[in-house]
Residue frames as a rotation matrix with the C-alpha (Angstrom) as fourth column:
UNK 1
-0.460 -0.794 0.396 69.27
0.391 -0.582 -0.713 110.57
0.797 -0.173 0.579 48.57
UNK 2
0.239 0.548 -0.801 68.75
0.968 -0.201 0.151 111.76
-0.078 -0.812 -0.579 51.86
UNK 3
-0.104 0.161 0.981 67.72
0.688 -0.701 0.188 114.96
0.718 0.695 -0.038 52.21
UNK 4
-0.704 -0.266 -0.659 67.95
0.710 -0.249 -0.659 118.07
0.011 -0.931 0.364 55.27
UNK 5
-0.814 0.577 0.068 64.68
-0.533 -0.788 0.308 119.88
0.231 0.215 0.949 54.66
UNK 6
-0.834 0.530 0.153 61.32
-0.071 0.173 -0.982 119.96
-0.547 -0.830 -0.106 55.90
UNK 7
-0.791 0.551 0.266 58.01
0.593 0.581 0.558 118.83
0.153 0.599 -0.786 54.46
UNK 8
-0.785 0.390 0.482 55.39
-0.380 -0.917 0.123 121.09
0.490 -0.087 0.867 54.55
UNK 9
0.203 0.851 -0.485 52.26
-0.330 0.526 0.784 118.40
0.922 0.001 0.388 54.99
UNK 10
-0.073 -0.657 -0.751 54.32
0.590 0.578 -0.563 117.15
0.804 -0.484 0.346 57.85
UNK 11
-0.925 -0.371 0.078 55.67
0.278 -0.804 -0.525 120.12
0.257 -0.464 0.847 59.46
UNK 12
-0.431 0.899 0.077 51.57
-0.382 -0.259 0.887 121.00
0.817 0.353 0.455 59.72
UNK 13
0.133 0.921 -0.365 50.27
-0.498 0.381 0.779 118.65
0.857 0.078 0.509 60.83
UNK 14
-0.094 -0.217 -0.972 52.26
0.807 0.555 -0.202 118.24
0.583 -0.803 0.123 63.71
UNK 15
-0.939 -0.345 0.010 51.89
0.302 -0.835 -0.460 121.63
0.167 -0.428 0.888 64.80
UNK 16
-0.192 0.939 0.285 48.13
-0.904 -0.282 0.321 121.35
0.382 -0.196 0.903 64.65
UNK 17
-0.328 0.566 -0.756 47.71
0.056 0.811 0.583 117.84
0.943 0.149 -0.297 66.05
UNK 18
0.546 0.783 0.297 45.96
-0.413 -0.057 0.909 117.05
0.729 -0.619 0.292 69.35
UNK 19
-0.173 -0.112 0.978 47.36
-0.985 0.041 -0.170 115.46
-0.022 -0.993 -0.117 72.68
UNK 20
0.821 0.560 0.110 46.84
-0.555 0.737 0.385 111.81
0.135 -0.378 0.916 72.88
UNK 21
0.307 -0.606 0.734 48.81
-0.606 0.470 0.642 108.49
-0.734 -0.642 -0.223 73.59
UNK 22
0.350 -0.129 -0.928 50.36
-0.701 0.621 -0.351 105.87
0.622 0.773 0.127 71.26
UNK 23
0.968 0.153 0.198 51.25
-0.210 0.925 0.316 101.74
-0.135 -0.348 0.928 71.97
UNK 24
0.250 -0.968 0.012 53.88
-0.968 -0.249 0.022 101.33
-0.019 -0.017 -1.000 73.35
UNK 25
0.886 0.402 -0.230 54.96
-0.443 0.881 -0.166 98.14
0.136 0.249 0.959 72.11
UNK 26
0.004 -0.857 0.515 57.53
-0.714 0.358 0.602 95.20
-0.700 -0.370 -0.610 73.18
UNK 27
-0.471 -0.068 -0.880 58.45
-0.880 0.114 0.462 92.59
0.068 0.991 -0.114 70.67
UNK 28
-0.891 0.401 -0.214 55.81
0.274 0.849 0.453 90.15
0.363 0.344 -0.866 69.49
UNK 29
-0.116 0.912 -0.393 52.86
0.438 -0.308 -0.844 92.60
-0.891 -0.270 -0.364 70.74
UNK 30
-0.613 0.556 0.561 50.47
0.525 -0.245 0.816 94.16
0.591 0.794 -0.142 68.52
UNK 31
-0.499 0.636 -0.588 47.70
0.474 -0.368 -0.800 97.01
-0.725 -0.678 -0.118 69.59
UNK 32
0.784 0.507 0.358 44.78
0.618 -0.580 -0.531 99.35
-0.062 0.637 -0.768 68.45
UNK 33
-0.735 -0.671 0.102 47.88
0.656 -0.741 -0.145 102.08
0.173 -0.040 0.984 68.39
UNK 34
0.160 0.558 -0.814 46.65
0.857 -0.488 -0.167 105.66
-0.491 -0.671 -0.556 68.80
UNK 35
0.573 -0.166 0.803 47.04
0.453 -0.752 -0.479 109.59
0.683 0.638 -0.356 67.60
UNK 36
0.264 -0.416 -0.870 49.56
0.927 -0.140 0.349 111.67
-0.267 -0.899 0.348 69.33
UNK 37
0.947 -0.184 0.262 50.92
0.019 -0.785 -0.619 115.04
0.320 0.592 -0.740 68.78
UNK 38
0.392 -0.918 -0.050 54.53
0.898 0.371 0.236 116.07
-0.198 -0.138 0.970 68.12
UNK 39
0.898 -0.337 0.282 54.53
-0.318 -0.941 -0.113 119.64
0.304 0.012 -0.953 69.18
UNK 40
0.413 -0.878 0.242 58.77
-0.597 -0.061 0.800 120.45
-0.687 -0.475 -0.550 70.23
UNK 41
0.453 -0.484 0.749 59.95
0.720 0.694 0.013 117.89
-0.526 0.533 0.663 67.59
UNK 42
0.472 -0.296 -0.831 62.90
-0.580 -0.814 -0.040 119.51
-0.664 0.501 -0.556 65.54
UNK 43
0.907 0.125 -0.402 63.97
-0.414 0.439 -0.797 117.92
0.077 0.890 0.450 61.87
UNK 44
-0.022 -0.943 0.332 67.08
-0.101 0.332 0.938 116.02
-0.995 -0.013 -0.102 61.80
UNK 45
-0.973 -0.225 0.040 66.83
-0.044 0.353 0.935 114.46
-0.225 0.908 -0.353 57.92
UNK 46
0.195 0.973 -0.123 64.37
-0.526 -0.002 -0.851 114.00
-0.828 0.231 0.511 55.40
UNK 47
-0.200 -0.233 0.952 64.38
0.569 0.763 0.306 111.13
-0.798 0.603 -0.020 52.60
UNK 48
-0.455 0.569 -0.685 62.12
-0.806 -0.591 0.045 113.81
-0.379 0.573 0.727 50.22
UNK 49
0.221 0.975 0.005 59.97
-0.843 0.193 -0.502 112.34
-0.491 0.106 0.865 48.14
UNK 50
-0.581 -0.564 0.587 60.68
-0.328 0.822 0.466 108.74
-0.745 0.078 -0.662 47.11
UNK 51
0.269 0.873 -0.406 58.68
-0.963 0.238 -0.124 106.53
-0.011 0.425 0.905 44.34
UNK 52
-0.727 -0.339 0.597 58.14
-0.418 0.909 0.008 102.93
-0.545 -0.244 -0.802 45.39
UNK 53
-0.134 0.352 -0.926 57.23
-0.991 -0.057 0.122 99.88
-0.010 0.934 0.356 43.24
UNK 54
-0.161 -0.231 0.960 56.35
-0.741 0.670 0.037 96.42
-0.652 -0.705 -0.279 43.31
UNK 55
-0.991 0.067 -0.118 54.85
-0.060 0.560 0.826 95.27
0.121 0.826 -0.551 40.22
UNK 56
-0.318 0.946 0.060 51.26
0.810 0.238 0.536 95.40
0.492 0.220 -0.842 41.42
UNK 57
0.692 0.698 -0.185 51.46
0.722 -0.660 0.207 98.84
0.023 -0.277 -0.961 42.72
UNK 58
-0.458 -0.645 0.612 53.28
0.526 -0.751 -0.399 102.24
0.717 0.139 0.683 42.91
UNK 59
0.660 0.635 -0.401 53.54
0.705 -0.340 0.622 104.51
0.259 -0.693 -0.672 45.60
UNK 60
-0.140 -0.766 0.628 55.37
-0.306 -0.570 -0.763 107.95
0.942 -0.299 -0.154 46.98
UNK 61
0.753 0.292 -0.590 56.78
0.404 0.503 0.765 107.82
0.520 -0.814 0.260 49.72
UNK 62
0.063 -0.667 0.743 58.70
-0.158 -0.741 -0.652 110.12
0.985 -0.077 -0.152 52.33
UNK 63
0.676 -0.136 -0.724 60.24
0.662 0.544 0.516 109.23
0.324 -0.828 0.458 55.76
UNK 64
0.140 -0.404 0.904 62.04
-0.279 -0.892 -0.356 111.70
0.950 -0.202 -0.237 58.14
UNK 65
-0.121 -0.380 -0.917 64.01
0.939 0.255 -0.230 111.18
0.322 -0.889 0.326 62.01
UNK 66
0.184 -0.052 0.982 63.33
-0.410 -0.911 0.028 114.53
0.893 -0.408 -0.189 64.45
UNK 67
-0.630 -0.475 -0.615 64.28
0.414 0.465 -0.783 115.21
0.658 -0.747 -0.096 67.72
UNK 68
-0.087 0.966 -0.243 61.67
0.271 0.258 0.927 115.09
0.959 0.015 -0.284 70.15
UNK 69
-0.859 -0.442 0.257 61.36
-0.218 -0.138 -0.966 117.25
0.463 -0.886 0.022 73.47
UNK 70
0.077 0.894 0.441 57.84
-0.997 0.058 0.057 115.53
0.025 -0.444 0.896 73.98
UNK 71
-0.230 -0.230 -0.946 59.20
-0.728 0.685 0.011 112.35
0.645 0.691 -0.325 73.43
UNK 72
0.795 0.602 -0.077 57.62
-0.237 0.424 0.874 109.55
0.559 -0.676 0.480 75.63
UNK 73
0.630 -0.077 -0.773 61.20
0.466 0.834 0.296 108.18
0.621 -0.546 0.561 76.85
UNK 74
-0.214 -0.560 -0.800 63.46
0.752 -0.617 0.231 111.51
-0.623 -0.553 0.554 77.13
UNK 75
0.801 0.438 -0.408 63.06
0.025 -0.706 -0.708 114.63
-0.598 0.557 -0.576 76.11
UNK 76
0.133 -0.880 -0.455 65.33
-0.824 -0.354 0.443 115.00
-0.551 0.316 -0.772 72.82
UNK 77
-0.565 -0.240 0.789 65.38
0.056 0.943 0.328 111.30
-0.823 0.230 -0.520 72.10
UNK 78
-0.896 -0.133 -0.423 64.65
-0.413 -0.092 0.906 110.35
-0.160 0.987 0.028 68.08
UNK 79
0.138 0.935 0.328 60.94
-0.206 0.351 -0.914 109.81
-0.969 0.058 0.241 66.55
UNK 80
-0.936 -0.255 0.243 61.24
0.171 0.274 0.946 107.87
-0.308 0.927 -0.213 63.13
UNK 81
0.377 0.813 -0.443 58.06
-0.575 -0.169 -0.800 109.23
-0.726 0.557 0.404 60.62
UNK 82
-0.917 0.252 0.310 56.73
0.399 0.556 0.729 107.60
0.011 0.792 -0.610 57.52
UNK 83
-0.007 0.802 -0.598 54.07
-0.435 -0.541 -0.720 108.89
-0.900 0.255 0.352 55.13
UNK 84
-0.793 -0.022 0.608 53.20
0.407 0.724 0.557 106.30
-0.452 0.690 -0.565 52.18
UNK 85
-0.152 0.986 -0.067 50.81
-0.390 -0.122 -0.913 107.17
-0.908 -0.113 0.403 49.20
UNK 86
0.098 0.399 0.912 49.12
0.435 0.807 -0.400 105.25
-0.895 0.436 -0.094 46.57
UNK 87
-0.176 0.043 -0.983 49.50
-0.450 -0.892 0.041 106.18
-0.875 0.450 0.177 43.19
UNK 88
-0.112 0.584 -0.804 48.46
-0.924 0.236 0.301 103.06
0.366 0.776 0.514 41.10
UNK 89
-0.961 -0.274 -0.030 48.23
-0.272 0.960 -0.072 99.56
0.048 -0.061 -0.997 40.38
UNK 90
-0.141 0.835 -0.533 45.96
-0.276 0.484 0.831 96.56
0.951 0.264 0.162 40.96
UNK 91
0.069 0.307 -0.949 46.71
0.772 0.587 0.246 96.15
0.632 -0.749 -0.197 44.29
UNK 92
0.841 0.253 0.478 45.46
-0.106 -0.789 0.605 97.80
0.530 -0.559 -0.637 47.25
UNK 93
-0.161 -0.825 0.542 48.45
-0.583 -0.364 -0.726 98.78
0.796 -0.433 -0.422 50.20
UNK 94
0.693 0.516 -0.503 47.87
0.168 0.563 0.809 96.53
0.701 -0.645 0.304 53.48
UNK 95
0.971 0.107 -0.212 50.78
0.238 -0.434 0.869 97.75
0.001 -0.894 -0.447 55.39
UNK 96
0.476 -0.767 0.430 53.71
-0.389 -0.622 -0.679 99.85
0.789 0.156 -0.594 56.34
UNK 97
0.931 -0.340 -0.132 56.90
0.351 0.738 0.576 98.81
-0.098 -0.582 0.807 57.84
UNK 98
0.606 -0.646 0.464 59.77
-0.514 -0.763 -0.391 100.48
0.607 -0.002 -0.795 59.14
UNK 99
0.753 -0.657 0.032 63.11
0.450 0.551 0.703 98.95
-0.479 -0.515 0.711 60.99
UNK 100
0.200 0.444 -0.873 65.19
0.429 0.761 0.486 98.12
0.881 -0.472 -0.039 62.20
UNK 101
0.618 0.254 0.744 64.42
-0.574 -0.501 0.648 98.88
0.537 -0.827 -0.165 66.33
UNK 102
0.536 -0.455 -0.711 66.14
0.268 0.891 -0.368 96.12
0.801 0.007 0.599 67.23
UNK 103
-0.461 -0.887 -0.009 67.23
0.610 -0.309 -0.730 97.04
0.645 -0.342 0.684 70.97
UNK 104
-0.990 0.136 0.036 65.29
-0.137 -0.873 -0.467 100.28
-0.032 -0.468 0.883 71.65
UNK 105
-0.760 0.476 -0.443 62.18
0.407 -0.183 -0.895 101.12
-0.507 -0.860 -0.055 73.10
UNK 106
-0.947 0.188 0.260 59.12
0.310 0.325 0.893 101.62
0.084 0.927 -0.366 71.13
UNK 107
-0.107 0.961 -0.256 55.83
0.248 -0.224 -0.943 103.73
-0.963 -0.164 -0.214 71.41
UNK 108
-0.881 0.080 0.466 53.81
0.473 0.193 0.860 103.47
-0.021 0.978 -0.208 67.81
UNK 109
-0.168 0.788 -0.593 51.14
0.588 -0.402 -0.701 105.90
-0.791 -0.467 -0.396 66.70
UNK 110
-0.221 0.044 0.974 50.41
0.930 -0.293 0.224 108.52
0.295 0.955 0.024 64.17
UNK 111
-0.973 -0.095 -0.209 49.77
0.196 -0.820 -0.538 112.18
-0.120 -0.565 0.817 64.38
UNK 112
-0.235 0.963 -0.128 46.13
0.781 0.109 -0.615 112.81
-0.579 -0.245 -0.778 65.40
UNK 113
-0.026 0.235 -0.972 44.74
0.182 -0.955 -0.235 115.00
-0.983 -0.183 -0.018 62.55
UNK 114
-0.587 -0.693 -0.420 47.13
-0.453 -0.149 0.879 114.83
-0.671 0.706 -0.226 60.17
UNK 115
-0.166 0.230 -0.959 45.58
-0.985 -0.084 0.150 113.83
-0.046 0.969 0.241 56.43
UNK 116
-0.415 -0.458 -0.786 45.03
-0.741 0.671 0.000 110.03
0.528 0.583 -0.618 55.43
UNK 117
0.492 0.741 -0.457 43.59
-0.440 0.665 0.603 106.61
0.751 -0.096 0.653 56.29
UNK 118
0.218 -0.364 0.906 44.24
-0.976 -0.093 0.197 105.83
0.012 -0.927 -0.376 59.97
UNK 119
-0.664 -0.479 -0.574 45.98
-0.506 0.853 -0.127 102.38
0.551 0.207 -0.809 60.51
UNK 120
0.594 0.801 0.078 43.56
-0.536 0.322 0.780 99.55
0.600 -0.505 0.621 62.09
UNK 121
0.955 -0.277 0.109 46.41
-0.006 0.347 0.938 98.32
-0.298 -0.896 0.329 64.07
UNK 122
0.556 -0.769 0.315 49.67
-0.698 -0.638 -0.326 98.54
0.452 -0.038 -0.891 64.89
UNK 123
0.997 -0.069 0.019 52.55
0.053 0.886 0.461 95.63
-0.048 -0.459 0.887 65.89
UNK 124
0.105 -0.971 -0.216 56.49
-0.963 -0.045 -0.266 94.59
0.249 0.236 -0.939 66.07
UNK 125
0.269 0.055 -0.962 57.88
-0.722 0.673 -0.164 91.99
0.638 0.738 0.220 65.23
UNK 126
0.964 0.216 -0.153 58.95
-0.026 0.651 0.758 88.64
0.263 -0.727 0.634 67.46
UNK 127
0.535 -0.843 -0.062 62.15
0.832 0.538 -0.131 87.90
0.144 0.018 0.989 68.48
UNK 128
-0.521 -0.809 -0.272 64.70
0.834 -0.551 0.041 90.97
-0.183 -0.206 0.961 68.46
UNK 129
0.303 0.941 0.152 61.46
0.904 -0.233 -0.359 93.41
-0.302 0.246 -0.921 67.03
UNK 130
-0.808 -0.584 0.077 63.47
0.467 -0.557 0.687 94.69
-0.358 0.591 0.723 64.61
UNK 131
-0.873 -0.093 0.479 60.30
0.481 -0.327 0.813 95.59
0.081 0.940 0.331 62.83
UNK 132
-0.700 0.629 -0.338 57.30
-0.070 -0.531 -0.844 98.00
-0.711 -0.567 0.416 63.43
UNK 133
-0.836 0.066 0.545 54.35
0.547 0.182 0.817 97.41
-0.045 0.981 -0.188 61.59
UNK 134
-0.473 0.709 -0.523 51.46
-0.663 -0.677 -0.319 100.08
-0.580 0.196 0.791 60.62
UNK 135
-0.708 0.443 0.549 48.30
0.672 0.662 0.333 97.60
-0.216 0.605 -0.766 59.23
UNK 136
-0.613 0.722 -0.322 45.20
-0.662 -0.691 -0.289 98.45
-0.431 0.036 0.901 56.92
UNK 137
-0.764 0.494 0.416 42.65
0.358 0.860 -0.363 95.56
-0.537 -0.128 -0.834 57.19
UNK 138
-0.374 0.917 -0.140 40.00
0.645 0.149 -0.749 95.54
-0.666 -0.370 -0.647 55.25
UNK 139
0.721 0.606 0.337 37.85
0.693 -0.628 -0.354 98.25
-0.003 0.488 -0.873 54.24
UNK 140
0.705 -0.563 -0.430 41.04
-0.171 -0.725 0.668 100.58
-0.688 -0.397 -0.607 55.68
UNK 141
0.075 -0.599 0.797 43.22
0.745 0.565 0.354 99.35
-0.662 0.567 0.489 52.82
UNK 142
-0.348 -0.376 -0.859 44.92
-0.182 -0.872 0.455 101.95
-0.920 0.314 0.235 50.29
UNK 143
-0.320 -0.068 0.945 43.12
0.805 0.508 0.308 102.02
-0.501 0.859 -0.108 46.96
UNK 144
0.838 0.093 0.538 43.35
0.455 -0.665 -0.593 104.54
0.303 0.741 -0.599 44.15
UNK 145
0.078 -0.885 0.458 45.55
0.272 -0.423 -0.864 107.48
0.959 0.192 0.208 45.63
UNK 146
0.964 0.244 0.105 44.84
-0.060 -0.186 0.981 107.36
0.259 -0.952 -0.165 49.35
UNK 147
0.173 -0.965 -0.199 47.50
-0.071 0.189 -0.979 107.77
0.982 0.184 -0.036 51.48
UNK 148
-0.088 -0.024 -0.996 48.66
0.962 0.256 -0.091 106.90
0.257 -0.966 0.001 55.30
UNK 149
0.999 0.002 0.035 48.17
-0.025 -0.658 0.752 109.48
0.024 -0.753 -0.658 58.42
UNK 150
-0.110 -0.987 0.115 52.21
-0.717 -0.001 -0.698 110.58
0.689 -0.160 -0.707 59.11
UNK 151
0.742 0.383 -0.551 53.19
0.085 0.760 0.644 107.58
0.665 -0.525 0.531 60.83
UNK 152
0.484 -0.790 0.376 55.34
-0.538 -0.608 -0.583 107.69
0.690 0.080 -0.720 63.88
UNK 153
0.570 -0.358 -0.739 57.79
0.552 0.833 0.023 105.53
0.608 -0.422 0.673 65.94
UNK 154
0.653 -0.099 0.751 58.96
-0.538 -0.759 0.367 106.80
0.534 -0.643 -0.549 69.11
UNK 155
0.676 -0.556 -0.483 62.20
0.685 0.716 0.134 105.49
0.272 -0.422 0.865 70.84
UNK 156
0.997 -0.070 -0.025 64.52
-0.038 -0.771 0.636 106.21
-0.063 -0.633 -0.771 73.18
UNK 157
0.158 -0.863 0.479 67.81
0.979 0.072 -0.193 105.84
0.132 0.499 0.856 70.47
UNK 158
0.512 -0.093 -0.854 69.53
0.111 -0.979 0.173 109.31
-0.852 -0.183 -0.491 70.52
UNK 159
-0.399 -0.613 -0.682 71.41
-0.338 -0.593 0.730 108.86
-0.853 0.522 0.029 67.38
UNK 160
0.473 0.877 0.085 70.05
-0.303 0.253 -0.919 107.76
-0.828 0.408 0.385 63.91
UNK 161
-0.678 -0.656 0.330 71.57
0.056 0.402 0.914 106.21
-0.733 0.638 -0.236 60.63
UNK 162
-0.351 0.618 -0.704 70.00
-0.927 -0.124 0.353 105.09
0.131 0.776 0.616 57.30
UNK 163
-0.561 0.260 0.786 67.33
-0.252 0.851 -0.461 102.52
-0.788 -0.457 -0.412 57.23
UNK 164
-0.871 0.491 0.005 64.62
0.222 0.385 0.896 100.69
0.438 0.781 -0.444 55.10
UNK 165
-0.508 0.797 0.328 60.96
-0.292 0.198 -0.936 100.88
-0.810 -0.571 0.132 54.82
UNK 166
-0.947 0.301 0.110 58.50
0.299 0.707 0.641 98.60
0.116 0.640 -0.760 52.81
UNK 167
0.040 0.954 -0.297 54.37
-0.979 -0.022 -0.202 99.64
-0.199 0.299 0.933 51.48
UNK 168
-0.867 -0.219 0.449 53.24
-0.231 0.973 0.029 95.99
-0.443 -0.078 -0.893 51.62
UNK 169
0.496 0.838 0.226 49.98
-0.837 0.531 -0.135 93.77
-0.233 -0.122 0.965 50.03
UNK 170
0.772 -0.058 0.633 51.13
-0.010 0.995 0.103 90.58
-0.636 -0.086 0.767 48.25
UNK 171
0.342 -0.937 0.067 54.50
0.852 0.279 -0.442 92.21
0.396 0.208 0.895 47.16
UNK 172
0.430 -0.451 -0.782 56.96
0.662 -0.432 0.613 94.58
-0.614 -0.781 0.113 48.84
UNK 173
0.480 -0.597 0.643 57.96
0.681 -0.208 -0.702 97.80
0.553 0.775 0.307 47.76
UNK 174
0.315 -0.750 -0.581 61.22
0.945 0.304 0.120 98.93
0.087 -0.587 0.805 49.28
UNK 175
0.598 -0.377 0.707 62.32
0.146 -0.816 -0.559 102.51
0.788 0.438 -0.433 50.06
UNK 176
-0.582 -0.812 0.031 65.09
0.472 -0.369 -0.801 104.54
0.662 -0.451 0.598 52.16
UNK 177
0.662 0.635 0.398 63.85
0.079 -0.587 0.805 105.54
0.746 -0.501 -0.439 55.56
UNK 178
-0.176 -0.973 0.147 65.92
-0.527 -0.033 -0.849 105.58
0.831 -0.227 -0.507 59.16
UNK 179
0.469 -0.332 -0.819 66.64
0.565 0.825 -0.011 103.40
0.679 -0.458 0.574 61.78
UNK 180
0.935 -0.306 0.181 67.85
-0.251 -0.208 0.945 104.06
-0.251 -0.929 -0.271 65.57
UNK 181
0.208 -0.976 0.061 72.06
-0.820 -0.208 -0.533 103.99
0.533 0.061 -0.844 65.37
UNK 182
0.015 -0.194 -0.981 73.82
0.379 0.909 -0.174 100.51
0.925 -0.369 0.088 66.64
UNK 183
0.926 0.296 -0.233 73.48
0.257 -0.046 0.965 100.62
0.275 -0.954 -0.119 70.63
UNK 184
0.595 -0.660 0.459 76.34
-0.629 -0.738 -0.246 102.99
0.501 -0.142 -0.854 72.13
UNK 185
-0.312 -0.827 -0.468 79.19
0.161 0.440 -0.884 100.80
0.936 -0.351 -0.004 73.58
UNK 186
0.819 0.506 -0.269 78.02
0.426 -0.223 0.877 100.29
0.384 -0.833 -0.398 77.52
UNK 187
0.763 -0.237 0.602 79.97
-0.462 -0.851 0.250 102.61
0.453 -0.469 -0.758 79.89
UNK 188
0.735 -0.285 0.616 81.23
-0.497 0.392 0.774 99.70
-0.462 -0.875 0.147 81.93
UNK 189
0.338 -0.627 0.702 83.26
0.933 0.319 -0.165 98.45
-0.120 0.711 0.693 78.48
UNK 190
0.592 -0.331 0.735 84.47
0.393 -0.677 -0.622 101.83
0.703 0.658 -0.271 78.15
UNK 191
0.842 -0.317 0.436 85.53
-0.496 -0.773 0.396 102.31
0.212 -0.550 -0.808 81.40
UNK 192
0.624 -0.489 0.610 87.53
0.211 0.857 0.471 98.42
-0.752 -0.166 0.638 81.34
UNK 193
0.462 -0.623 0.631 89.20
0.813 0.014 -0.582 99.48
0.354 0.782 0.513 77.88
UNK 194
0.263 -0.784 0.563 90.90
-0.253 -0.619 -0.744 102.88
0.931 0.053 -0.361 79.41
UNK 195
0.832 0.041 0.553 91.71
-0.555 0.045 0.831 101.01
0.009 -0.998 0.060 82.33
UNK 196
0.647 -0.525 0.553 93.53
0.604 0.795 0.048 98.37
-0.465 0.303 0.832 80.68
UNK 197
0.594 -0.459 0.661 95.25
0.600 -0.294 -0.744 101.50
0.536 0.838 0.100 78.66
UNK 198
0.575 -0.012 0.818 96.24
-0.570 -0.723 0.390 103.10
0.587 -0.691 -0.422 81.68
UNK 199
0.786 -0.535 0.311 97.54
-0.047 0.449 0.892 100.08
-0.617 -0.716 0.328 83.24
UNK 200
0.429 -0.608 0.668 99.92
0.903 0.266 -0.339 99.40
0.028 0.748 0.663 79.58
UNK 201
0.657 -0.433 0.617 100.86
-0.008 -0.822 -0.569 103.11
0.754 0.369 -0.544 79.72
UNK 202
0.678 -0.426 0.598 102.55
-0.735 -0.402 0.547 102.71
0.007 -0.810 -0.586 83.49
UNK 203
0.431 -0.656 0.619 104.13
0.346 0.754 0.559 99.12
-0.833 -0.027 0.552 82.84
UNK 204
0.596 -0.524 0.608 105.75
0.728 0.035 -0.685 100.94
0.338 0.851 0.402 80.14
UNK 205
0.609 -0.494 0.620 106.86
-0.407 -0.866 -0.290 103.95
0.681 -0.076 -0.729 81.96
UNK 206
0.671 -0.269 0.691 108.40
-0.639 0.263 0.723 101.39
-0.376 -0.926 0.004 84.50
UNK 207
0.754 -0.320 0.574 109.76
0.627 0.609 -0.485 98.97
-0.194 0.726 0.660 81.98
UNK 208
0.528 -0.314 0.789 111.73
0.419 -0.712 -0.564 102.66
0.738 0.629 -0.244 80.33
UNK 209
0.692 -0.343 0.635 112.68
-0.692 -0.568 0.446 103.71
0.208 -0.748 -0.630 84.08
């Protein structure tokens, strides 16, 4: 169930992070990503607290969409968060994934400060790069009850829907997160459809005369 309320850990830790830059990525890149801060960001939704499963691990998990007047592409435009923690199992976490972007614009990062084991790299996917991924290689890998830095996905969608995200090692567990809205109808199709209604309204008033 989505949820309209704010997270405390969250809500923190963007108000105390630092200044920096995140990777802006195009599909089929990958980078070192980066910390940013998301002072001006107001809540839109919150997932609350979720519990995800795979069969070789368990994890909470909580995802949330604000609007963003620091936002890298406009001010106002929609930052998708994600915050993933361990809570058993045999396997460690290796990475977080969030979609789908498919379309929009894309700067990837986390909030400098904020609690949790910083990703060793950041990527989206090939083709249409529906998907954003948040990696932890290695020694950076979730085990016991560790849990991610708030991750965030900047883009320059203005509206926002329900989506999916996925805590990954060698199975997938699945929760409710959001997702940029389908791409607004372009102007130049909106202005050809009340044209075309405009011409049918006058060959009718002539047709009636």
């Amino acid at each position: 169930m989505i949820k309209k309320f704010s997270y405390g850990l969250a809500c923190s830790a963007f108000a105390l992070a630092s200044l920096g830059s995140a990777t802006v990525l195009t599909p089929g890149t990958s980078g070192a990503g980066s910390g940013f801060s998301n002072a001006g960001f107001t809540l839109l939704a919150s997932t609350g607290v979720q519990a995800l499963s795979s069969g070789t691990f368990t994890a909470n998990a909580m995802a949330w969409v604000y609007s963003d007047t620091n936002n890298s592409f406009c001010a106002g435009c929609l930052d998708f968060v994600y915050q993933v923690t361990r809570t058993s199992g045999t396997d460690p976490i290796e990475r977080i994934t969030g979609g789908s972007f498919t379309g929009y614009l894309t700067n990837v990062g986390w909030v400098a400060g904020s609690p949790g084991v910083t990703p060793t790299s950041v990527d989206r996917s090939t083709g249409t790069g529906s998907v954003i991924g948040f990696n932890y290689a290695g020694a950076s890998a979730l085990t016991g009850t560790q849990g991610t830095q708030i991750l965030v996905v900047q883009t320059n969608a203005t509206r926002y829907t329900a989506g999916l995200m996925s805590a990954i090692d060698q199975q997938s567990a699945n929760g409710v997160a959001f997702q940029p809205a389908s791409v607004p109808e372009p102007i130049s199709m909106s202005l050809l459809g009340s044209g075309l209604a405009l011409l049918g309204m006058a060959r009718w008033r002539r047709k009636k005369s």
